[in-house]
RODO-2510 file (C-alpha; in nm, 4 decimals, decimal comma):
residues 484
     n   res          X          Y          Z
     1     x    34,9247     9,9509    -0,4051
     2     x    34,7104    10,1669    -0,2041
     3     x    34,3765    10,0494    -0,0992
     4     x    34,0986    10,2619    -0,2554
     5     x    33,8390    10,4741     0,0151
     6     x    33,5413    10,3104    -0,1622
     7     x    33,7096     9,9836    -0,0920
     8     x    33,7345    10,0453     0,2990
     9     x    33,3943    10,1741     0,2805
    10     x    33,2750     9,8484     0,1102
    11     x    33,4814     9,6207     0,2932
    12     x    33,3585     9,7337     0,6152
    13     x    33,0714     9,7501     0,5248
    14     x    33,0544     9,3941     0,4643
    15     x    33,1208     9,2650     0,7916
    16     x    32,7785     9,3431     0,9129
    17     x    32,4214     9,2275     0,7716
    18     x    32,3596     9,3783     0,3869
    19     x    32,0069     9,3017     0,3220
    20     x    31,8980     9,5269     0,0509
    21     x    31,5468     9,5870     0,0327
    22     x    31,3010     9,7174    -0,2238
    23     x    31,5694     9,6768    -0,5224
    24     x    31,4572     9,6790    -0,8715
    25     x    31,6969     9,4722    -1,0093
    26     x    31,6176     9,1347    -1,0287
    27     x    31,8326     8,8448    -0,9339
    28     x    31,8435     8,6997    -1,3150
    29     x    32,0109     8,9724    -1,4033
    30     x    32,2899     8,9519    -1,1989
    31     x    32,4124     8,6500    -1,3826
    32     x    32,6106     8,6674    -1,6653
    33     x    32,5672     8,4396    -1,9758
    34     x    32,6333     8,0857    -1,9283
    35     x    32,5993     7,7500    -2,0966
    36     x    32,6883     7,5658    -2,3722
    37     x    32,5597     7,7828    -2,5881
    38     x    32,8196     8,0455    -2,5101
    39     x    33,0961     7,7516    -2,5144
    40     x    33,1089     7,6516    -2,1602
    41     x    33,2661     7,3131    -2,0338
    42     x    33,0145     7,1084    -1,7620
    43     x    33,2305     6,9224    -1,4819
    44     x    33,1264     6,5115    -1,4584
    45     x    32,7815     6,4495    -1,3628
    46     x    32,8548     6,3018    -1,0315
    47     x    32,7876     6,3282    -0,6873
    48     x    33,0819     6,5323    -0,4868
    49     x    33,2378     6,5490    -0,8980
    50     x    33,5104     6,7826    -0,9816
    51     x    33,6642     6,9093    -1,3243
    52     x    33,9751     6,8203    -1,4338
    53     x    34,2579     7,0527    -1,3520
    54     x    34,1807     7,3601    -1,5616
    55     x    34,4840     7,5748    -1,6536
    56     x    34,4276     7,9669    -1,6588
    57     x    34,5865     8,1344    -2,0063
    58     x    34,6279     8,4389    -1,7377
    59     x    34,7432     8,3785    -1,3930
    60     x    34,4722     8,5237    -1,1173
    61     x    34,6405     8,6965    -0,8155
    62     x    34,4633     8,6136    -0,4766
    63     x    34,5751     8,8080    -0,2030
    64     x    34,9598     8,8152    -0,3134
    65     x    34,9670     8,4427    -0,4338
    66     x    34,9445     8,4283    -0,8168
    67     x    34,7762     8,0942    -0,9348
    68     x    34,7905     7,9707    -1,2605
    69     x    34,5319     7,6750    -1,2549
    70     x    34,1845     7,5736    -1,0461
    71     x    33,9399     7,3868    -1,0165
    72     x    33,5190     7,3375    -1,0308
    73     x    33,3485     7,1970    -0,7386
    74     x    33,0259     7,0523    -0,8180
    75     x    32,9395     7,1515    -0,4519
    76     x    32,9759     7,4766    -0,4784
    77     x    33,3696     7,5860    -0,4835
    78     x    33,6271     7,7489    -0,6746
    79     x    33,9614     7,6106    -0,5284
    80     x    34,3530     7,7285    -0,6210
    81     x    34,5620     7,3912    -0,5009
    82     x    34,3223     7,1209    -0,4994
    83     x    33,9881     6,9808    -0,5241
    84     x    33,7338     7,0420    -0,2535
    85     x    33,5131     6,7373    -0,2907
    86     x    33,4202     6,7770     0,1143
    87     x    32,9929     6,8143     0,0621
    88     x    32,9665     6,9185     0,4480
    89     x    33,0889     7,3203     0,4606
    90     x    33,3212     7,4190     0,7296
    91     x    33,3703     7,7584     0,9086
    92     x    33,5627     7,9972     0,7404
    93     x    33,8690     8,0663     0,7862
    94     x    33,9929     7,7091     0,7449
    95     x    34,3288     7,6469     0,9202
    96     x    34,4010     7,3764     0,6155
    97     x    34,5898     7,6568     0,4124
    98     x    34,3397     7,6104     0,1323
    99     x    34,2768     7,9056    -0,1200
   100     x    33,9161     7,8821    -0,2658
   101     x    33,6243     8,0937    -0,3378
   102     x    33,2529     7,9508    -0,2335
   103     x    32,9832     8,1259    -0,3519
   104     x    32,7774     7,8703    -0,2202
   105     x    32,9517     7,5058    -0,0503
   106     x    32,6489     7,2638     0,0471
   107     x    32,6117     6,8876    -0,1206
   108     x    32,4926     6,9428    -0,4167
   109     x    32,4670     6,6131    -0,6159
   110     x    32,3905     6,7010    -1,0166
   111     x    32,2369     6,3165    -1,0425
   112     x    31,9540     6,4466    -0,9537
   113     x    31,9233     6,7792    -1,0929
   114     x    32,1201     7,0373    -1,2834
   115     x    32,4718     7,1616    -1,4438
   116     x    32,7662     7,2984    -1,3102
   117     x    32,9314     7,5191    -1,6288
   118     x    33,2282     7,6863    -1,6524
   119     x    33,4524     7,8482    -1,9150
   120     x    33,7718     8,1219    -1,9403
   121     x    33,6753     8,4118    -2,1570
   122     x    33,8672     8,6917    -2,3431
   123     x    33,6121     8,8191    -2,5025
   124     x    33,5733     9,2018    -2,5182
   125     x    33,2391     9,2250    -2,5156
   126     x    33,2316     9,0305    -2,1857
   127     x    33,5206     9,1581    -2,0276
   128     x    33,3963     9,5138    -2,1002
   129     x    33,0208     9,4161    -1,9256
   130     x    33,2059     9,3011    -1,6301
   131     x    33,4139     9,6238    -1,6312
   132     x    33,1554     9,8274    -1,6383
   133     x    33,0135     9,6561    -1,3417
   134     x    33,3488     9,6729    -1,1168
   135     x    33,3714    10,0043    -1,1762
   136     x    32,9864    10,0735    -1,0668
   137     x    33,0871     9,9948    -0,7504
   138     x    33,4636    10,0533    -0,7626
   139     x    33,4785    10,4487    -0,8878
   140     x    33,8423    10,4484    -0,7878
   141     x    33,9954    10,1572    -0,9467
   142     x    33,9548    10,2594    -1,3187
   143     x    33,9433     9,8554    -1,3739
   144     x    33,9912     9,7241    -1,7103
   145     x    33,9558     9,3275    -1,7128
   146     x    34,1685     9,1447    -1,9727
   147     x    34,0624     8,8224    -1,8578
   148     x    33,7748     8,6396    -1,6543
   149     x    33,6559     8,2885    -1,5407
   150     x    33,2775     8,2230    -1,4852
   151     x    33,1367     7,9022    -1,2954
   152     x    32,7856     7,8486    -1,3058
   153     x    32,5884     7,5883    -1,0696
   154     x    32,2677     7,5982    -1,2909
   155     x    31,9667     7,4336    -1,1008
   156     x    32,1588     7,2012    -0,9205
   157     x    31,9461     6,9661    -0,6741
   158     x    32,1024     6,8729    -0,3054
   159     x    32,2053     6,5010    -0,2328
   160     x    31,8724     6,2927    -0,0935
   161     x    31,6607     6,5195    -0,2701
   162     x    31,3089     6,4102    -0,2608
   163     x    31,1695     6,7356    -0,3879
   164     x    31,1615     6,9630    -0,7413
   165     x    31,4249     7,2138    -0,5385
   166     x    31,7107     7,3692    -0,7025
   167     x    31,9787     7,6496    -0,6653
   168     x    32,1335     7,8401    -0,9340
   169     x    32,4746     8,1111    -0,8155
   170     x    32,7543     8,2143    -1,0096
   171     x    33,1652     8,3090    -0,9682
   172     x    33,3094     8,5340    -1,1280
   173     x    33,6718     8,6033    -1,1212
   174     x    33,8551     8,9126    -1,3214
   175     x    34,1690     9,0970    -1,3383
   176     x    34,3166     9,3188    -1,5136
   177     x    34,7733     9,4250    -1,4905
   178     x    34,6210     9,6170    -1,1390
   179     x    34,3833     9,4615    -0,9769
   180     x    34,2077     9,1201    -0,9298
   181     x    33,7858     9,0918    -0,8132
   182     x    33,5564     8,7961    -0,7004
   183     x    33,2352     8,8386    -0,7953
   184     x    32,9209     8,6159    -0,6246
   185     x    32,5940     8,6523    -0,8246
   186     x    32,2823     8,4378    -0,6922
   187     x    31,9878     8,3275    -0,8870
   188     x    31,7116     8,1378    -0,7134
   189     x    31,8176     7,9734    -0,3637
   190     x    31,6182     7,7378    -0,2693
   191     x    31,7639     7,4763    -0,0671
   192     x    32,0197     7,5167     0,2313
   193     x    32,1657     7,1108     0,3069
   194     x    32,1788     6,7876     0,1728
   195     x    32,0664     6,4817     0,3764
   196     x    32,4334     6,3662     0,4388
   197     x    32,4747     6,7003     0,6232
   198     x    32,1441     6,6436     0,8310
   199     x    31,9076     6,8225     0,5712
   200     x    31,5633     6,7221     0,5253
   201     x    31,4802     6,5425     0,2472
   202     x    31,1487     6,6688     0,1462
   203     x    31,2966     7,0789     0,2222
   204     x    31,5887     7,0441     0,1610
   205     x    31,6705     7,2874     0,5095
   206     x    31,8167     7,1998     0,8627
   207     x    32,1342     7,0010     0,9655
   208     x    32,4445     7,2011     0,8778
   209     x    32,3188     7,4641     0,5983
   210     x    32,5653     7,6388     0,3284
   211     x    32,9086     7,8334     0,3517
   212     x    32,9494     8,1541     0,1566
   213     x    33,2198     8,3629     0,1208
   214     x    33,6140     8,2988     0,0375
   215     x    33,9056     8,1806     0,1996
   216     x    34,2758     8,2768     0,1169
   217     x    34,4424     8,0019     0,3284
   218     x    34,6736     8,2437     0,5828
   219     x    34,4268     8,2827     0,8491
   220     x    34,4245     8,6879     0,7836
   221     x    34,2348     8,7435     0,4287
   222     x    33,8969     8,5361     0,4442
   223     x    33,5407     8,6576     0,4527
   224     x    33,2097     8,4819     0,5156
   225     x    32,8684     8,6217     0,3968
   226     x    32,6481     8,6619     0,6989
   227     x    32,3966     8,4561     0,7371
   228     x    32,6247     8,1056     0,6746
   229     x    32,6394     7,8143     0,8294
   230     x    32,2945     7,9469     0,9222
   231     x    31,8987     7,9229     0,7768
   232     x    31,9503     8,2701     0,6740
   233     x    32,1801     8,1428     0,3966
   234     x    31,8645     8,0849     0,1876
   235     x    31,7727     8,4384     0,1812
   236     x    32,1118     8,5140     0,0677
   237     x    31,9251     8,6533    -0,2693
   238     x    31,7958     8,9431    -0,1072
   239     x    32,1738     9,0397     0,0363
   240     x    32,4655     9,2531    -0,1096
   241     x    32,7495     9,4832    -0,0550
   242     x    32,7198     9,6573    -0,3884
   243     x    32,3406     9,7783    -0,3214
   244     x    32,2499     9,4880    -0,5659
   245     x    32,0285     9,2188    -0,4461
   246     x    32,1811     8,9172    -0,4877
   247     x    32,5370     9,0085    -0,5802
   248     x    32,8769     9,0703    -0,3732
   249     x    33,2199     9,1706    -0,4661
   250     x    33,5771     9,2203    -0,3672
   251     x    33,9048     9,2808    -0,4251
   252     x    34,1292     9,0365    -0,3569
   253     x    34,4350     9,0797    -0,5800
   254     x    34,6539     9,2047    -0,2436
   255     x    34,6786     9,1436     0,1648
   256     x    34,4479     9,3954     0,3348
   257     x    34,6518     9,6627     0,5266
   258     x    34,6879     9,6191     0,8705
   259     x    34,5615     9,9122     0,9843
   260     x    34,2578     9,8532     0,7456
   261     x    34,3070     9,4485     0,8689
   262     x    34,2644     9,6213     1,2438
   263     x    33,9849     9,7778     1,1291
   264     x    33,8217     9,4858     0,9960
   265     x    33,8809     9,3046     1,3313
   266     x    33,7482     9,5781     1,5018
   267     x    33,4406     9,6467     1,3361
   268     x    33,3632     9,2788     1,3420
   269     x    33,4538     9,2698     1,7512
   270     x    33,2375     9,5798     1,7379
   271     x    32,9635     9,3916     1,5694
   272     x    33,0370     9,0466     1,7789
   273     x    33,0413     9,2954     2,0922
   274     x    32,6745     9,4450     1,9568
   275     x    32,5525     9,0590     1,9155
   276     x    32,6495     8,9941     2,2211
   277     x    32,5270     9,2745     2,4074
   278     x    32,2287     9,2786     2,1064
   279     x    32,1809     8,9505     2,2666
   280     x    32,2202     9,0038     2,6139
   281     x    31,9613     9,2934     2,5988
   282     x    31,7398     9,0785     2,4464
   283     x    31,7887     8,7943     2,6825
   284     x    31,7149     9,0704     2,9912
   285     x    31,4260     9,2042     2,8023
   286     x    31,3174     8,8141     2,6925
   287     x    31,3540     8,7878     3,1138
   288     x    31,1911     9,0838     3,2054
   289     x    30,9083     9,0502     2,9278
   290     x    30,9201     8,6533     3,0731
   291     x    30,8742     8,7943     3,4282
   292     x    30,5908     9,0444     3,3416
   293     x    30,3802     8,7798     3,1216
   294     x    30,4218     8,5383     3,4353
   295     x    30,3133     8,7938     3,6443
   296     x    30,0443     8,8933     3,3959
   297     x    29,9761     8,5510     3,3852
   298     x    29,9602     8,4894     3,7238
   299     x    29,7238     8,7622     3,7970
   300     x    29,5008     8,7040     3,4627
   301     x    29,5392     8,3146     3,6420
   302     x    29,4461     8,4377     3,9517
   303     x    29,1220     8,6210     3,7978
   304     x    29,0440     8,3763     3,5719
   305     x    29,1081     8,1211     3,8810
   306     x    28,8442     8,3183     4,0427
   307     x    28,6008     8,3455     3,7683
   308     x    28,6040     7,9838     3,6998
   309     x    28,5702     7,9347     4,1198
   310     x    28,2271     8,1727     4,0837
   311     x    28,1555     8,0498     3,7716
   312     x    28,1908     7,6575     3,9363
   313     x    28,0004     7,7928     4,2020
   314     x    27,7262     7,9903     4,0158
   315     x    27,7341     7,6581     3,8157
   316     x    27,6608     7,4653     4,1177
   317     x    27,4138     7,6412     4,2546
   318     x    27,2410     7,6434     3,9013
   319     x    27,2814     7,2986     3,8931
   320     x    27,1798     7,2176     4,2596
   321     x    26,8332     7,4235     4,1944
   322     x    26,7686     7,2654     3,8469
   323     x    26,8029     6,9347     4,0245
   324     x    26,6380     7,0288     4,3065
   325     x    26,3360     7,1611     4,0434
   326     x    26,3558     6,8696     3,8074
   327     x    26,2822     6,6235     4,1324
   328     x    26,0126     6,8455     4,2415
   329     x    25,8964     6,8747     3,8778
   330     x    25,9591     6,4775     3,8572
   331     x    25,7787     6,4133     4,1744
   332     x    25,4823     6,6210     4,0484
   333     x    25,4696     6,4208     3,7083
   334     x    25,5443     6,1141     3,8895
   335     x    25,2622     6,1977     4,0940
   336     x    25,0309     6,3261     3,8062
   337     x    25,1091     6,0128     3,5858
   338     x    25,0235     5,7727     3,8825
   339     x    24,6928     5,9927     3,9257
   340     x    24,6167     5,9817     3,5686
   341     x    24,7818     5,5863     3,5097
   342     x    24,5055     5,5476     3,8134
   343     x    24,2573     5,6956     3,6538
   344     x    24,3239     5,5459     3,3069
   345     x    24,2883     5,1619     3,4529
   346     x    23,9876     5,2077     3,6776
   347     x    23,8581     5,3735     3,3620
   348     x    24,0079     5,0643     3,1946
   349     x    23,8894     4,8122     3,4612
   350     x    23,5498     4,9687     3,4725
   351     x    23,5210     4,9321     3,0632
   352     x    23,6621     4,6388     3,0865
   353     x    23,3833     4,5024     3,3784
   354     x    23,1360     4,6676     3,1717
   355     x    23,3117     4,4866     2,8253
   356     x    23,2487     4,1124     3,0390
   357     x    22,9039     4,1742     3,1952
   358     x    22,7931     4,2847     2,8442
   359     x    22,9800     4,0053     2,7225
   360     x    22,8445     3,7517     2,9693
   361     x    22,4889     3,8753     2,9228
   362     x    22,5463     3,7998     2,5872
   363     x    22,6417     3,4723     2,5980
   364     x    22,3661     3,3743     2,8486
   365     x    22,1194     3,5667     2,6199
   366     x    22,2330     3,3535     2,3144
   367     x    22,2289     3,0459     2,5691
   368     x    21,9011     3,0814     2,6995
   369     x    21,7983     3,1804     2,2959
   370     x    21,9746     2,8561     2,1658
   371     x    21,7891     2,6676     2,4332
   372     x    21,4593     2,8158     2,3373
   373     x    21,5216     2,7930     2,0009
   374     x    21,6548     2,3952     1,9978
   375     x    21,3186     2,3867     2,2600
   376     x    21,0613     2,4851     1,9543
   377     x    21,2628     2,3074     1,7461
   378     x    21,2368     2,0023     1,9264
   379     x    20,8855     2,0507     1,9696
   380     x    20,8224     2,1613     1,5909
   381     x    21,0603     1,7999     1,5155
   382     x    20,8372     1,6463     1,7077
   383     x    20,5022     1,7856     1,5897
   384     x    20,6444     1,7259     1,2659
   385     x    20,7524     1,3942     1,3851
   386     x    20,3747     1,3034     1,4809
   387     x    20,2197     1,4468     1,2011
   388     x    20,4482     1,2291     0,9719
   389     x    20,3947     0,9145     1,1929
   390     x    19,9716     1,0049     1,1594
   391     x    20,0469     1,0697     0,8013
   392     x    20,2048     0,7549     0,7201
   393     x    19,9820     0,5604     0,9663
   394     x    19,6703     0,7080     0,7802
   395     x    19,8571     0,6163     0,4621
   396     x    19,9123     0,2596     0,5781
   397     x    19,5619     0,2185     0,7052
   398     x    19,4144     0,3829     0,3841
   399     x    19,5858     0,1140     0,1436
   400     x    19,5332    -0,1838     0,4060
   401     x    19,1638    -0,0525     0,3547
   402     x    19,1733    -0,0585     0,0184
   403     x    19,3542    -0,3641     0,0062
   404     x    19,0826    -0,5350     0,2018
   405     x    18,7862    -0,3604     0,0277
   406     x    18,9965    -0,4716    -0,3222
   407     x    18,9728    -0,8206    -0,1884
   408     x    18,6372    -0,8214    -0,0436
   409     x    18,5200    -0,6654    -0,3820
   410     x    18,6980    -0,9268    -0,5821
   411     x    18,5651    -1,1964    -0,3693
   412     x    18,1824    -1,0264    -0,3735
   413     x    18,2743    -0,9969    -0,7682
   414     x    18,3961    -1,3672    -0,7723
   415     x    18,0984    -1,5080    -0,6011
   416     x    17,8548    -1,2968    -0,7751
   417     x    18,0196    -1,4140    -1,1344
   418     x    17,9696    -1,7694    -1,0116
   419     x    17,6290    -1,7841    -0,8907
   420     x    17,5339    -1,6147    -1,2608
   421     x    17,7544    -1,8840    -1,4365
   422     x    17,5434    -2,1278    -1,2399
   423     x    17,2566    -1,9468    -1,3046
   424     x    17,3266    -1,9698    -1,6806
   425     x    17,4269    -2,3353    -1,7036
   426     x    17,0683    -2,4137    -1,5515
   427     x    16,9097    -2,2323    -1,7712
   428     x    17,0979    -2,3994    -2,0372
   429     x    17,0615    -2,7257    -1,8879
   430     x    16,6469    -2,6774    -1,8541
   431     x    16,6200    -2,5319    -2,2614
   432     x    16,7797    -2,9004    -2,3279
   433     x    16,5956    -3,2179    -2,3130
   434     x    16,6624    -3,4411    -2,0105
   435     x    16,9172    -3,7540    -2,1877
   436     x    17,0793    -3,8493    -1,9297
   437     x    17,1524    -3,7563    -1,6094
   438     x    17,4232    -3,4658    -1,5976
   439     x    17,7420    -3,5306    -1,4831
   440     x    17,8368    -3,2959    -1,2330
   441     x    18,0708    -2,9801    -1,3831
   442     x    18,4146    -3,0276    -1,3498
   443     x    18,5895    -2,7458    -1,2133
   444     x    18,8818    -2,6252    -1,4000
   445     x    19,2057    -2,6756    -1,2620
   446     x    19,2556    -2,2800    -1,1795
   447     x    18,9872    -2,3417    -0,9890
   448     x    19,1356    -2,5327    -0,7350
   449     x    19,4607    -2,3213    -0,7778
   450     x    19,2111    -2,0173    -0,7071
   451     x    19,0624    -2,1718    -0,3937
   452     x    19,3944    -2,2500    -0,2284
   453     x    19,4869    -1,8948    -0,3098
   454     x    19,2383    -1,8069    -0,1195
   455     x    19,2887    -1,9947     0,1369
   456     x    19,6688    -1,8855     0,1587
   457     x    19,5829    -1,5296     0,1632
   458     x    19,7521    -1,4637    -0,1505
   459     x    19,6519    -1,1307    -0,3373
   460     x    19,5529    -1,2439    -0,6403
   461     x    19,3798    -1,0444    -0,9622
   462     x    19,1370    -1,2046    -1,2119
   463     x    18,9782    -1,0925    -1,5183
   464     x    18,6491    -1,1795    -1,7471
   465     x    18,6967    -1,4099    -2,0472
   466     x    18,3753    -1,4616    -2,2328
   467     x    18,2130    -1,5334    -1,9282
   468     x    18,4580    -1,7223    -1,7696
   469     x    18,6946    -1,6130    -1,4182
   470     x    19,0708    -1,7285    -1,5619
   471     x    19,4198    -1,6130    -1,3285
   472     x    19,6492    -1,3584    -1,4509
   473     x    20,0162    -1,4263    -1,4454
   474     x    20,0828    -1,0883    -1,3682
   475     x    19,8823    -0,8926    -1,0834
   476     x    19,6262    -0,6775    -1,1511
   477     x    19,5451    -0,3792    -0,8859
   478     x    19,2308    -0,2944    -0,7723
   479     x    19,1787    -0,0073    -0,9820
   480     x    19,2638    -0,1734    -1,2956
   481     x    18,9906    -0,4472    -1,1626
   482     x    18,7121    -0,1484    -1,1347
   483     x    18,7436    -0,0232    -1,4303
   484     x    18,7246    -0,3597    -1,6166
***
């Protein structure tokens, strides 16, 4: 079978970067239906899982082999002969003589997130959509699929995962009694390598990152999306070789040509030959552009070397006078403080002489006041003193005066009293006739009580009884004796 122009044109194409930018079509629509829904089988929800052997009601030719059974890799691979359960991807081609297809080979582990779906379909309506879509891009081949397989990775975490990341791609493989396609289709890519490959867990990026592409197993028909085995492989969304973001396709139902084979190894020594000399350029320019920064450098070193030397040196001088002003400026307050710290304690001492004179004046003031004052006071104490002592001396001699006048009264009383008694009795005695002689008058026995009294000094008081001088028991003053 002849190889169509459009094919070539694709094909070679292909070996060089096919970022499409600016596209309309978005990457959901690049997948076709998938899911239970639509009667899809899931492989075992395992880490490095495969399906059981699944045996194809059609045979699919790959590149001259026909193969009449496959099998679904959870990470990431269609394979012909046997499982690929490897989760680290190698380089394609693979000197192992494996056929597979891998839209996408990292370690995916669907314990942790996500389905991997697959089903054979004959259904018109189906094959006739992916017709339509071979022949977009495949005027030539007048393709008419009678059969397809789709397997879906839907969401599917990475192994370690310690993040909400997941990556949903699609294959897609159709032939018809002609030809035989691989489609890729990509969905959201978020994640390039599990942990077991060197992946971080948190990004799910570095270590050894994803393998796209396929691999016939006879070293001559293989392909590998640019960008694998690299970071890039996460933008691998935004690529194609139909003009469709997110979607590549191929023929694969016979060998390449050799002279289209020769081409293909030429344009991809042509494009290793452009890295390399891409590369070389831009490790002389990298050199050159090194060489002129350092020498850019050097000199904008040099100035700046310069400007910080005048700068330091400006600074120095700035700093040398401001020191050299602040100790003149210090010496000047230092000298003005002592003047006024001078002036303040004389002022100080001088208030403070003034503050003890006063206060010494004071206290000899109140000294010499208290010892004028306790001076009259003595004096007035003793004035007082005398005129007390005279007072109570005049008092003393007043009643021993009146005592003595109260006597002498009494006695002049006394004696007076008596000599009228006696005076009375001979008057009595001279009215009666003479009888007998009269017996001389008894005294009474106060009397003799009265004389000793008076003898003894005794203060005694008398009073008048019907002519008669009789002692009180109780003592009588002298006034009560006047006024009887």
């Amino acid at each position: 079978m002849k190889i169509s122009l459009t094919f070539l044109v694709i094909l070679l194409g292909s070996a060089f970067s096919a970022h499409v930018p600016g596209s309309a079509i978005k990457n959901a629509r690049v997948l076709y239906p998938y899911g239970e829904a639509v009667g899809d089988m899931k492989t075992p929800k395992e880490d490095d899982g495969t399906s059981p052997e699944f045996h194809m009601s059609k045979p699919f030719t790959f590149y001259g082999r026909k193969h009449d059974s496959l099998y679904v890799n959870n990470n990431g691979v269609v394979s012909f002969s046997n499982p690929v359960p490897e989760y680290t991807p190698e380089p394609i081609p693979l000197d192992d003589k494996k056929p597979f297809v891998a839209p996408y080979w990292g370690d995916v582990n669907t314990d942790l997130g996500g389905e991997v779906y697959y089903r054979e379909t004959t259904n018109p309506e189906e094959l006739e959509h992916i017709s339509q879509d071979i022949n977009q891009y495949y005027p030539d081949s007048h393709f008419k699929a009678d059969w397809a397989f789709i397997a879906t990775w839907d969401k599917v975490a990475y192994f370690g995962s310690a993040s909400n990341k997941v990556n949903t791609f699609q294959a897609v493989l159709a032939n018809d009694d002609n030809a035989a396609y691989v489609m890729l289709n990509y969905g959201k890519i978020q994640w390039t390598t599990g942990t077991a490959s060197g992946g971080n867990p948190r990004t799910g990026l570095g270590g050894i990152p994803a393998q796209a592409g396929f691999n016939s197993g006879d070293d001559k028909n293989y392909f590998s999306i640019p960008g694998s085995r690299t970071d890039e492989i996460l933008n691998i969304g935004d690529t194609s070789n139909v003009n469709v973001p997110g979607r590549w396709v191929f023929q694969v139902n016979e060998g390449i040509p050799k002279e289209v084979l020769q081409k293909i190894r030429e344009a991809e020594a042509a494009k290793k030959a452009a890295e390399e000399a891409a590369k070389k350029a831009a490790e002389e320019a990298a050199k050159k552009a090194a060489e002129e920064a350092a020498k850019k450098a050097a000199e904008e070193a040099a100035k700046k070397a310069e400007e910080e030397a005048a700068r330091k040196a400006a600074e120095e001088a700035a700093k040398k006078a401001a020191e050299e002003a602040a100790k003149k400026a210090a010496e000047e307050a230092a000298k003005k403080a002592a003047e006024e710290a001078a002036k303040k304690a004389a002022e100080e001492a001088a208030k403070k002489a003034e503050e003890e004179a006063a206060k010494k004046a004071a206290e000899e003031a109140a000294k010499k006041a208290a010892e004028e004052a306790a001076k009259k006071a003595a004096e007035e104490a003793a004035k007082k003193a005398e005129e007390e002592a005279a007072k109570k001396a005049a008092e003393e001699a007043a009643k021993k005066a009146a005592e003595e006048a109260a006597k002498k009264a009494a006695e002049e009383a006394a004696k007076k009293a008596a000599e009228e008694a006696a005076k009375k009795a001979e008057e009595e005695a001279a009215k009666k006739p003479v009888e007998e002689a009269p017996k001389e008058e008894e005294q009474p026995d106060d009397w003799e009580e009265y004389e000793d009294c008076e003898e003894e000094e005794e203060e005694y008081e008398y009073e008048y009884e019907d002519g008669d001088l009789w002692q009180q028991d109780e003592p009588v003053t002298l006034e009560d004796l006047l006024r009887r």
